[in-house]
VEXBAGU-536083 format. One record per residue (C-alpha): z, x, y; residue in one letter; residue number from 1. Coordinates in steps of 0.25 Angstrom, whole numbers, padded with zeros to 4 digits, always signed. Example, Ala and Ser with C-alpha at 12.3 -4.5 7.8 and 13.67 -1.06 7.14 Angstrom:
> +0031;+0049;-0018;A;1
> +0029;+0055;-0004;S;2
This chain:
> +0000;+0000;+0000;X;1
> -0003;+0005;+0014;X;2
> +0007;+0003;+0025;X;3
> +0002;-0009;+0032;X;4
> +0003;-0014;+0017;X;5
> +0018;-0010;+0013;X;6
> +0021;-0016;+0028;X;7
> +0017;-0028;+0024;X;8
> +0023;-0027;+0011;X;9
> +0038;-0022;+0017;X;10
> +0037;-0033;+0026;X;11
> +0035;-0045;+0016;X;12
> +0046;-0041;+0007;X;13
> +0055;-0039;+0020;X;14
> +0050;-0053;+0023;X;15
> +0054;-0058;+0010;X;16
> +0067;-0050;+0009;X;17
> +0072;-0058;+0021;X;18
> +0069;-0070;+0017;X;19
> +0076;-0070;+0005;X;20
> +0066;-0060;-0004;X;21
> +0063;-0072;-0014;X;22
> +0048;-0068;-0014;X;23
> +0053;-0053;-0021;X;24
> +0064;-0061;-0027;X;25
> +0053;-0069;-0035;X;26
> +0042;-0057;-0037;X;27
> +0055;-0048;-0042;X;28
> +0056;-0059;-0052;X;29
> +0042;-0061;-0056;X;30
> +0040;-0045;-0058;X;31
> +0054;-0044;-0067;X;32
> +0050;-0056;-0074;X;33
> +0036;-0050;-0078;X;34
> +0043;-0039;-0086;X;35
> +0053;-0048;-0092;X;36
> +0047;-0062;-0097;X;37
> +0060;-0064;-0106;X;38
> +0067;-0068;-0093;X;39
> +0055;-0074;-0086;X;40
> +0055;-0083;-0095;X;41
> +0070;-0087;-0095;X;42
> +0070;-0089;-0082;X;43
> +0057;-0096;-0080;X;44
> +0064;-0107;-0091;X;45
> +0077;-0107;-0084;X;46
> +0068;-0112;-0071;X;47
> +0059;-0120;-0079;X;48
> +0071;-0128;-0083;X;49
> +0077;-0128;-0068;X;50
> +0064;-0133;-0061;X;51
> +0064;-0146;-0071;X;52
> +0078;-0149;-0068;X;53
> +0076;-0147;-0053;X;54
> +0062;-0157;-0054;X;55
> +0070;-0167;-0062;X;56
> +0081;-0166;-0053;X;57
> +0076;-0165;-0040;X;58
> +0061;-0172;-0040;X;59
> +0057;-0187;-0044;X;60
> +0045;-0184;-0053;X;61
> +0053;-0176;-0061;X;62
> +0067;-0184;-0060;X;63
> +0065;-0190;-0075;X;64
> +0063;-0179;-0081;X;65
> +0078;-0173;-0079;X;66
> +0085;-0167;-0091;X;67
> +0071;-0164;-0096;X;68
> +0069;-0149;-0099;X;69
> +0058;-0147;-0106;X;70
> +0046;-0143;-0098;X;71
> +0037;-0151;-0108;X;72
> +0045;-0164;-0105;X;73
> +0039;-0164;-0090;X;74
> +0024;-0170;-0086;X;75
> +0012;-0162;-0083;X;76
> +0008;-0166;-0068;X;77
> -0002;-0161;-0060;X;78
> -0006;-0164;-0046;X;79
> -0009;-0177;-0048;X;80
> +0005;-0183;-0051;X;81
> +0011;-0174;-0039;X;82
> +0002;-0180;-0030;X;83
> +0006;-0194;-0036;X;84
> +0019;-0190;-0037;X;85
> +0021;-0180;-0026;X;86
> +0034;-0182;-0019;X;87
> +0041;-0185;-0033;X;88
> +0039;-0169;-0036;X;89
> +0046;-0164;-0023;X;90
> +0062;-0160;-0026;X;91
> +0071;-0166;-0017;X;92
> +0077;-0152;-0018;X;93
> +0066;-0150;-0007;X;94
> +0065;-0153;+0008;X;95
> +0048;-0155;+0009;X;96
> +0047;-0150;+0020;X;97
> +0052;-0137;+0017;X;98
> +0043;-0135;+0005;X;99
> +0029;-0128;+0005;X;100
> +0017;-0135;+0004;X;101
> +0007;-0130;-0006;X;102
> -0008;-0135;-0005;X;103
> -0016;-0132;-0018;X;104
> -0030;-0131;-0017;X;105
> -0036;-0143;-0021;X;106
> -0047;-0137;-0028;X;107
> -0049;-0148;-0038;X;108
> -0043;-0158;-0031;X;109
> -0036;-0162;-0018;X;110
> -0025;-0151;-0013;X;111
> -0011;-0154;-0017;X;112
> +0002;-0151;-0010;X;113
> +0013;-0143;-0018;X;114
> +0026;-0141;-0012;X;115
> +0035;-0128;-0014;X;116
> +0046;-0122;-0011;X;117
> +0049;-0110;-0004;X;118
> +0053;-0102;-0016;X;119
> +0041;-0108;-0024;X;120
> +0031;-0103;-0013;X;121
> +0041;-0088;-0012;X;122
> +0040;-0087;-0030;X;123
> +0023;-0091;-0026;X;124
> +0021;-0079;-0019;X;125
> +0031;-0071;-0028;X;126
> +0022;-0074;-0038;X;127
> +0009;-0070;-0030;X;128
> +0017;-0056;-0026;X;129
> +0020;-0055;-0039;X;130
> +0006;-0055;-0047;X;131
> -0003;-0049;-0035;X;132
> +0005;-0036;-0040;X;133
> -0004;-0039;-0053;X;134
> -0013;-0031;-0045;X;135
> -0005;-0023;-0036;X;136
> -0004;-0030;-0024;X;137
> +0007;-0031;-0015;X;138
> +0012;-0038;-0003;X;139
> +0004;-0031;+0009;X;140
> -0007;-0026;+0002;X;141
> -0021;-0029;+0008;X;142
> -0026;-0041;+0001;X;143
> -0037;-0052;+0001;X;144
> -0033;-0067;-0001;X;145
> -0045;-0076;-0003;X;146
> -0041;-0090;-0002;X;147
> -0044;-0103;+0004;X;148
> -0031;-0105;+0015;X;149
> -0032;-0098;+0027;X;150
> -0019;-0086;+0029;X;151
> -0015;-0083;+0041;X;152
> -0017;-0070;+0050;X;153
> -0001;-0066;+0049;X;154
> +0000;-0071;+0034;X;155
> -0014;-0061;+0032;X;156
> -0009;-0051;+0040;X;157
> +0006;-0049;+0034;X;158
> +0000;-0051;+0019;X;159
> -0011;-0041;+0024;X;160
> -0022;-0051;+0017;X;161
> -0035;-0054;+0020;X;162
> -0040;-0068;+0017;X;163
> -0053;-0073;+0013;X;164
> -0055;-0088;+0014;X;165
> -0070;-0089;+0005;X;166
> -0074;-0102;+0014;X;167
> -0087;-0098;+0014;X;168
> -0090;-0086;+0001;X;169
> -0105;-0081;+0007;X;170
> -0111;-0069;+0010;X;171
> -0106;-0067;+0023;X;172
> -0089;-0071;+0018;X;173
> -0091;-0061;+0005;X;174
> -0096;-0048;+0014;X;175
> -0085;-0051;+0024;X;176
> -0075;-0052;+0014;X;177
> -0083;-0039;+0005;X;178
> -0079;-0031;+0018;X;179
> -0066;-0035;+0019;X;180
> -0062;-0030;+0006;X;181
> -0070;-0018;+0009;X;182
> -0063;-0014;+0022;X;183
> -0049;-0021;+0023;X;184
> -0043;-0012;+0011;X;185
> -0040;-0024;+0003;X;186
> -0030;-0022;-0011;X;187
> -0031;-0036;-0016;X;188
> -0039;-0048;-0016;X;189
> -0034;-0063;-0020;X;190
> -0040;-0074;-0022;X;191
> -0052;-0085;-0027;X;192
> -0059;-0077;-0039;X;193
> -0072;-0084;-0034;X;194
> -0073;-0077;-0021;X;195
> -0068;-0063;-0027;X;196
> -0080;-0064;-0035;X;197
> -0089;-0068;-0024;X;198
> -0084;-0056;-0016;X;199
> -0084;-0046;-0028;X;200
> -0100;-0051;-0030;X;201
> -0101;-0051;-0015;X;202
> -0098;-0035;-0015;X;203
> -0105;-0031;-0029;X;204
> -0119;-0035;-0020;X;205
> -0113;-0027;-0010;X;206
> -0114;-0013;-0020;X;207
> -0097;-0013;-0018;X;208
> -0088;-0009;-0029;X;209
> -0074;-0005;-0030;X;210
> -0073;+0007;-0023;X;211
> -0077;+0000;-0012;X;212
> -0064;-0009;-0010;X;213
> -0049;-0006;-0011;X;214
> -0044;-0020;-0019;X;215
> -0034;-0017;-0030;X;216
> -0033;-0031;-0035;X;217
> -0039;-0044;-0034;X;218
> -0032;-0058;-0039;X;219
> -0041;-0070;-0042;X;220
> -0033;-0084;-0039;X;221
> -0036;-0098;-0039;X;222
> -0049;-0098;-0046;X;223
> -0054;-0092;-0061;X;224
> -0056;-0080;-0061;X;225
> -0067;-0077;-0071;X;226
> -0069;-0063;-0076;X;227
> -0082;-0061;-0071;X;228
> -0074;-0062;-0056;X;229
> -0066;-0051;-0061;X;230
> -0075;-0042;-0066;X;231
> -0084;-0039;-0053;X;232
> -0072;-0041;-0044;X;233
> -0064;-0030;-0051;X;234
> -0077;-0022;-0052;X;235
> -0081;-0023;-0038;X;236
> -0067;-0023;-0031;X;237
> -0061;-0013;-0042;X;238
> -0049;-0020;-0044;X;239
> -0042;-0030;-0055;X;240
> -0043;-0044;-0054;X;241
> -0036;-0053;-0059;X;242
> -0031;-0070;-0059;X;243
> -0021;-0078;-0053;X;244
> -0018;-0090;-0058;X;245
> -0010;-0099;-0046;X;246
> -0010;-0111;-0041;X;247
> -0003;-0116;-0026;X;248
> +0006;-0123;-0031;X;249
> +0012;-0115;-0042;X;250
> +0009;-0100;-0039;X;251
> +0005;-0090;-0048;X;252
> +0005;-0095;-0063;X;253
> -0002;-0084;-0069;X;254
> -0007;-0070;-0066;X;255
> -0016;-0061;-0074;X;256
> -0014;-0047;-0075;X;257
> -0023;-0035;-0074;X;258
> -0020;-0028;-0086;X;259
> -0026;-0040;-0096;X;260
> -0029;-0052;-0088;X;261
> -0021;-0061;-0091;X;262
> -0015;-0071;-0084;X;263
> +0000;-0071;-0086;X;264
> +0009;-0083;-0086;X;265
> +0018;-0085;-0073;X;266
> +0029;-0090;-0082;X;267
> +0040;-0085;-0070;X;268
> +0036;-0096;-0061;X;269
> +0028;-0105;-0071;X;270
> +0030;-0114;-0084;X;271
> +0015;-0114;-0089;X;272
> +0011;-0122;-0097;X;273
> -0003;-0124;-0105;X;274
> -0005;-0139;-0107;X;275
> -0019;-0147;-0116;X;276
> -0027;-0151;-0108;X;277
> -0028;-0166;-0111;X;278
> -0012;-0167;-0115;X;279
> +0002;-0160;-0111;X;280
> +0003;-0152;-0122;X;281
> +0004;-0135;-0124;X;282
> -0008;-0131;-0129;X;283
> -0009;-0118;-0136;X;284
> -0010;-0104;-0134;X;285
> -0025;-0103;-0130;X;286
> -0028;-0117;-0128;X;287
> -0032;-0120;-0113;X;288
> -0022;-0128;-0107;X;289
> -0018;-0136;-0095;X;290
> -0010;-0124;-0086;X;291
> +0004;-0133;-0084;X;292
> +0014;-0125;-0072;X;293
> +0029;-0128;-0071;X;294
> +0032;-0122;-0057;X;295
> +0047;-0117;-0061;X;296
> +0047;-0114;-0044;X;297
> +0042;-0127;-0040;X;298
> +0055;-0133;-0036;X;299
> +0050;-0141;-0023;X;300
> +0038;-0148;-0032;X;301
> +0042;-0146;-0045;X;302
> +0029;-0143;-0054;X;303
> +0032;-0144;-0066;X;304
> +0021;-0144;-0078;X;305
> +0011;-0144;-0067;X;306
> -0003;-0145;-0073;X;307
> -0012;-0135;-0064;X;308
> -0026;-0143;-0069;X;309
> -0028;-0127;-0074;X;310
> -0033;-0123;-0088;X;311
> -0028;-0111;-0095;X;312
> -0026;-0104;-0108;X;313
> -0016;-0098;-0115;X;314
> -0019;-0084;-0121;X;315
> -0011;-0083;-0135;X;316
> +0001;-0073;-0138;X;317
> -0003;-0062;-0128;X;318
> +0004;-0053;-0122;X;319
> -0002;-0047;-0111;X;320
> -0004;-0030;-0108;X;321
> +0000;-0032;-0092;X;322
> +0015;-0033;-0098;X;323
> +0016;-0046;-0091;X;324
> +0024;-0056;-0102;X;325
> +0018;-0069;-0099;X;326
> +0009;-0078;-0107;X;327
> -0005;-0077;-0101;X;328
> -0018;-0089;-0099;X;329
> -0031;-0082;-0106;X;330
> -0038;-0090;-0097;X;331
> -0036;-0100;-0085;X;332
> -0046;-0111;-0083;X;333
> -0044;-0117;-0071;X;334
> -0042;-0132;-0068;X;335
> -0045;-0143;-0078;X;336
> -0059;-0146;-0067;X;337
> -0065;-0134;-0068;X;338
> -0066;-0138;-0083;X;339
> -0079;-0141;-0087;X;340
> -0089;-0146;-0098;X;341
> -0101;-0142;-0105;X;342
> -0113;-0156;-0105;X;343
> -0107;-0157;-0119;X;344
> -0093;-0161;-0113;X;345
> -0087;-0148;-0118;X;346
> -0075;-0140;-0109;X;347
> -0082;-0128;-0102;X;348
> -0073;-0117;-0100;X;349
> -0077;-0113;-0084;X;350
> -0078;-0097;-0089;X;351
> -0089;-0101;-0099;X;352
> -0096;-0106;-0084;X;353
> -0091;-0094;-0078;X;354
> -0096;-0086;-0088;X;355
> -0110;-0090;-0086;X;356
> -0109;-0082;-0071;X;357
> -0103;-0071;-0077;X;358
> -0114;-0061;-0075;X;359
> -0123;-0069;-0065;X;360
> -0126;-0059;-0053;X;361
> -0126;-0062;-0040;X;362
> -0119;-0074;-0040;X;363
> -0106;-0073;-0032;X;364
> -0100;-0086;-0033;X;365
> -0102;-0099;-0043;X;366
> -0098;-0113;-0046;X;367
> -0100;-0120;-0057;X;368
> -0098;-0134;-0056;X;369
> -0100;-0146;-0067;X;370
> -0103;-0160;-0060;X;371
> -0105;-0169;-0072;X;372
> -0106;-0168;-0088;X;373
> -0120;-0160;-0087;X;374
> -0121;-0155;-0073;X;375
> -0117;-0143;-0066;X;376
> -0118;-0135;-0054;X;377
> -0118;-0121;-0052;X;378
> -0117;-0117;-0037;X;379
> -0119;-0100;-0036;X;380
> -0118;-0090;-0022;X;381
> -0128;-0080;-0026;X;382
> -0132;-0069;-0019;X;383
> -0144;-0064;-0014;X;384
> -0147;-0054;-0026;X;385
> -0148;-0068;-0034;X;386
> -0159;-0071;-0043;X;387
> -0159;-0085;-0044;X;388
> -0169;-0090;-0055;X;389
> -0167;-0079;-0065;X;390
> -0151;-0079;-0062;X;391
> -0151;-0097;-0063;X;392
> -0157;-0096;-0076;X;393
> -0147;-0089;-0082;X;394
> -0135;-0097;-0075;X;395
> -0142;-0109;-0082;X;396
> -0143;-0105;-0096;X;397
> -0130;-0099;-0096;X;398
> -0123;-0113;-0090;X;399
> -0131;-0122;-0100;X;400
> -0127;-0112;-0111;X;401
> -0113;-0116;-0107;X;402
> -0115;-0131;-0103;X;403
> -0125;-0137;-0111;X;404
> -0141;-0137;-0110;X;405
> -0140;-0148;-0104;X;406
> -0132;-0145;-0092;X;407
> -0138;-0148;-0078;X;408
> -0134;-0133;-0070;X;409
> -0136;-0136;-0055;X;410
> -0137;-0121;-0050;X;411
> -0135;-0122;-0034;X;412
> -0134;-0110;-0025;X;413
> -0125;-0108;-0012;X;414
> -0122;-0098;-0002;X;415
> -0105;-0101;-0005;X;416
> -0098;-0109;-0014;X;417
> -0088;-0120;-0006;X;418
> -0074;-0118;-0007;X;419
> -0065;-0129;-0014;X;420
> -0055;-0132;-0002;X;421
> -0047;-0121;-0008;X;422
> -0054;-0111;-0006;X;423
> -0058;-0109;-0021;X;424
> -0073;-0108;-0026;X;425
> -0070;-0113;-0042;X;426
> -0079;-0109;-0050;X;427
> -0079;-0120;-0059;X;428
> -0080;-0134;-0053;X;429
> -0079;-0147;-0062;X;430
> -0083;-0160;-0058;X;431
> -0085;-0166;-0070;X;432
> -0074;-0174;-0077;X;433
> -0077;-0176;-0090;X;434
């Protein structure tokens, strides 16, 4: 770290420090609890069993349901009985107005409010603190956010971040954002796998290559990050790149690490449970599941078996190299929408999509979308090195390979992809409820 860097650095944990130090309070625990799962555990049961009793106790949802213990005794909810229900799921223990408001992104649906507490939000960015060191960054450091919500100018300049809000991913944003990583000695870049793509693409036409930036790590959040993402951004930014999986709401509920890539259970925050996809039942180790979250911190709206709309899987008896004793997903799906189906009706795993892109060049952006039972549209940002018929007859076969031959493929071509209101450019888009 350089000096305007530890600055920085002294200054938040002095900041911290005099407000009580819960955020090195919560990372010391995290860090000890990596190395010691035995009493992770306990004590994420003792506060499993202490957040029931205080929802029962203290909330009108779950007020019968008190004496109940067992996790498995309580419904699966989701957003659609908190927003029927809304005001039932605020403890009394509470004053409103002194709680944070959360706002998720509404990507596949209409944003939705989450209220925590001021610890909850403290353990949050614990957590954050806590797995950005997966790839050795620490408060201070130079580092790149790309998001959808504007920071402001003090929040930038005491974080020593640079933001990039992808409104508009063209030429013109991509070689303004190439030369800030090129000239602003950037360590660390977070944020929307879709747009470090684009950007990695963006400088490969440009001839750059690793010795030509100073990033140490890059962490891919709120989108899929497909291998193929990783591959040229850890070619072209000479660096490790892995996922988060989080959510606004929640926080951080699983990470993966460098050393094997895998993404590792947040079981000191979180009860996760793996849940069928048409009934509440465990499923089995390698089964894709329904990804069900028990906030053992959400004591102002208590989120208890809190069905995400994720998909995820399980890998089986695996003990991972990193050293990190948790159980880790194989894979993550994303939501239960971005499922889609072949003109037979049969489930599609959106990599088998993905994986039809894999080695397309020139292409720095896509989205694949299915409108009915036998129609879909894929809209592509190419650049100008594009050969377009050569290059469209193989995108067709490959898709029809994977969907059926009688699937109708609408390619369309733009300059950017539009944003959901979140910011996010999925890659994967159903529309088709089948």
């Amino acid at each position: 770290m350089n000096l305007s860097e530890r600055i920085r650095n002294i200054g938040f944990w002095g900041t911290d420090l005099l407000m009580g130090g819960a955020v090195l309070k919560n990372l010391k625990e995290l860090t000890s609890f990596s190395s010691n799962s035995s009493l992770m555990r306990k004590t994420s049961s003792i506060r499993l069993k202490e957040l029931l009793k205080h929802a029962c106790e203290t909330t009108n949802f779950y007020k019968n349901y008190k004496g109940k213990t067992d996790l498995g005794e309580f419904p699966v909810i989701g957003k659609n009985v908190i927003r029927q229900y809304y005001n039932d799921f605020l403890s009394n223990k509470y004053e409103e107005n002194s709680l944070i408001k959360v706002t998720t992104s509404g990507s596949y649906g209409t944003p939705f409010t989450f209220l925590l507490s001021k610890h909850k939000k403290k353990r949050q960015f614990s957590e954050v603190v806590f797995f950005n060191s997966w790839v050795d960054y620490k408060i201070g450091m130079k580092h790149v956010l790309i998001g959808a919500k504007d920071r402001s100018r003090i929040n930038m300049l005491l974080q020593n971040k640079i933001f990039m809000k992808p409104t508009e991913l063209d030429i013109s944003w991509l070689e303004q954002q190439r030369k800030t990583l090129l000239e602003k000695g950037v360590k660390t870049i977070i944020g929307y796998p879709s747009v470090i793509k684009a950007l990695a693409e963006f400088c490969k036409s440009k001839g750059d290559t690793a010795a030509n930036f100073n990033i140490t790590g890059i962490i891919a959040t709120s989108e899929p990050l497909y291998e193929e993402t990783r591959e040229i951004a850890e070619k072209i930014f000479g660096c490790a790149v892995v996922g988060r999986y989080a959510s606004e709401e929640l926080g951080v509920i699983a990470h993966e690490c460098i050393q094997e890539r895998n993404y590792h259970l947040n079981e000191a925050s979180y009860k996760i449970e793996l849940l069928a996809i048409d009934e509440d039942r465990p499923v089995t180790r390698g089964e894709l599941g329904r990804v069900v979250v028990t906030d053992l911190y959400s004591h102002a709206m208590p989120l208890i078996r809190y069905d995400t709309g994720d998909l995820a899987v399980l890998k089986e008896n695996f003990k991972c190299k990193c050293g990190f004793d948790s159980p880790v997903f194989e894979r993550i799906e994303g939501r239960n929408v971005e499922i889609i189906y072949n003109t037979s009706g049969i489930r599609i795993s959106p990599f088998a999509i993905n994986s039809t892109m894999r080695d397309i060049n020139h292409v720095f952006q896509f989205q694949f979308i299915q409108k009915n039972a036998s129609l879909y549209i894929l809209r592509l940002s190419v650049l100008d090195s594009y050969i377009k018929g050569e290059t469209e007859s193989i995108i067709l076969t490959r898709l029809k390979n994977v969907l059926g031959n009688d699937a109708e493929i609408i390619l369309e071509y733009t300059s950017t992809i539009p944003p959901l209101k979140s910011g996010k450019r999925p890659y994967i888009i159903s529309e088709y409820k089948k």
